[in-house]
C-alpha positions as CSV (number, residue, x, y, z in Angstrom):
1,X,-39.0,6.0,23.4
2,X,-40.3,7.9,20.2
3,X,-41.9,5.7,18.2
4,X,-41.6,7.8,15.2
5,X,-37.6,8.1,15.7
6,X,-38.0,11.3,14.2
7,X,-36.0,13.8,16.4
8,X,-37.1,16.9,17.4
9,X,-36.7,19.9,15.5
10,X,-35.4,21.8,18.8
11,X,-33.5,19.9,21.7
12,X,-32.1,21.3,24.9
13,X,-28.8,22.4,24.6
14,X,-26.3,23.1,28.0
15,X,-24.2,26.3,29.2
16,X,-21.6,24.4,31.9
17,X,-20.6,27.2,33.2
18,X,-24.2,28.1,34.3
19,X,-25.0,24.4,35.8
20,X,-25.1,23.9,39.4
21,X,-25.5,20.1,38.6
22,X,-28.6,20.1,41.0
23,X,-30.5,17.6,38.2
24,X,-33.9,19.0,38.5
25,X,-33.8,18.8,34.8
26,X,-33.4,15.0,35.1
27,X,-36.1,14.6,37.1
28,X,-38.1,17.2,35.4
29,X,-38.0,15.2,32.0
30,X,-41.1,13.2,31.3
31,X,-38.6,11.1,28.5
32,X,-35.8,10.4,30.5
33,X,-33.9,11.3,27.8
34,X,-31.5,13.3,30.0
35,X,-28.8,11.8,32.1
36,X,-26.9,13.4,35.5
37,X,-23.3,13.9,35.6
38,X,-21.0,15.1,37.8
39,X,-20.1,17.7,35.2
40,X,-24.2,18.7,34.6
41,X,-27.1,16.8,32.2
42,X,-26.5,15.3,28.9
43,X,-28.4,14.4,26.3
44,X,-28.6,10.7,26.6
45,X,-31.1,9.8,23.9
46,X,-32.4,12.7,22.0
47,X,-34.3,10.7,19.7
48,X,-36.7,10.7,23.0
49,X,-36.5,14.2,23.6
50,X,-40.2,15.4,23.1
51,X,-39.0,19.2,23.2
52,X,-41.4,20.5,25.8
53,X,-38.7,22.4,27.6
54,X,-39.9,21.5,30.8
55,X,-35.4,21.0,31.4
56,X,-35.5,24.7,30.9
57,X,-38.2,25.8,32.6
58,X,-36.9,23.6,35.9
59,X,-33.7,25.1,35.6
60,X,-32.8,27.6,38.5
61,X,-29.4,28.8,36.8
62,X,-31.2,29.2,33.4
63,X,-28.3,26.6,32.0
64,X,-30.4,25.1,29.5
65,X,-32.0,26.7,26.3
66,X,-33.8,25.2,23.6
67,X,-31.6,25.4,20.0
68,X,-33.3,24.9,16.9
69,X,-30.9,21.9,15.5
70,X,-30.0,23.7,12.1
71,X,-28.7,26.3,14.1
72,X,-25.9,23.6,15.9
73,X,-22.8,23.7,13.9
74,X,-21.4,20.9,16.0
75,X,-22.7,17.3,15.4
76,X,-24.3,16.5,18.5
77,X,-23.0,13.3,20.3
């Protein structure tokens, strides 16, 4: 866990219809902040997420990007 609870100022953010749901990005993150789905990763506890992309750079459909968070109009869940 972060143990500044500070989150970060990027955090990965998914394109569904790109996700094979393989969950190399799951495995991939050194936080565990991601979780596996049936329906692709979610961000489980981004207060964790360290933004080091390595979810992005795993990913073999290019499904995840990194988005700066005052660019997300939608609250994040």
């Amino acid at each position: 866990m972060n143990p500044h609870l500070i989150p970060a100022a990027e955090l990965p953010m998914l394109d569904p219809k790109r996700c094979n749901t393989c969950g190399l990005c799951v495995v991939i993150c050194p936080t565990q902040c991601l979780q596996g789905s049936r329906l692709g990763p979610w961000l489980a506890r981004p207060l964790d997420c360290l933004a080091c992309a390595a979810c992005v750079v795993v990913c073999p459909k290019n499904a995840l990007q990194m988005v700066n968070l005052s660019d997300v109009e939608e609250p994040l869940p």
